[in-house]
C-alpha angles and dihedrals in degrees: 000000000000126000089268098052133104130181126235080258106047084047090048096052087052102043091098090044088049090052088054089047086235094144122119138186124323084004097057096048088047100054085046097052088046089053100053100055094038109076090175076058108044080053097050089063096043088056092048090050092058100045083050081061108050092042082057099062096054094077128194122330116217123205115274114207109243090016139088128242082239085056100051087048099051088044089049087051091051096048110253117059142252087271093062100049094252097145 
């Protein structure tokens, strides 16, 4: 592999790092080259952006009494909330 070259794994293992724009250097060249010639890649990221995203817009949960954290979240997912025995 050349010295701008990353594997799917190594890429893998950066793409959150790449999303905070955390790369640096050699490290960082070497994830973009490998992205834009990776298309499995290039969709990998995509895919972790979004989820980023949507995971953004569920704000915080607070504690419901006689519920679970787990419970307000997936309310929240389904569009009520733990409260209103949407579960």
């Amino acid at each position: 592999m050349g010295l701008l070259q990353a594997s799917c794994a190594a890429t893998a293992e950066a793409l959150s790092d790449r999303l905070d724009d955390e790369l640096r250097g050699l490290r960082r060249l070497r994830i973009a080259s490998h992205l834009a010639r990776c298309g499995r890649c290039r969709e990998a990221l995509s895919s972790l952006a979004r989820l980023v995203r949507t995971l953004g817009t569920i704000g915080d949960a607070e504690p419901v009494e006689g519920g679970s954290v787990v419970d307000e979240v997936l309310g929240r997912i389904r569009g009520g909330s733990a409260a209103d025995g949407n579960r």
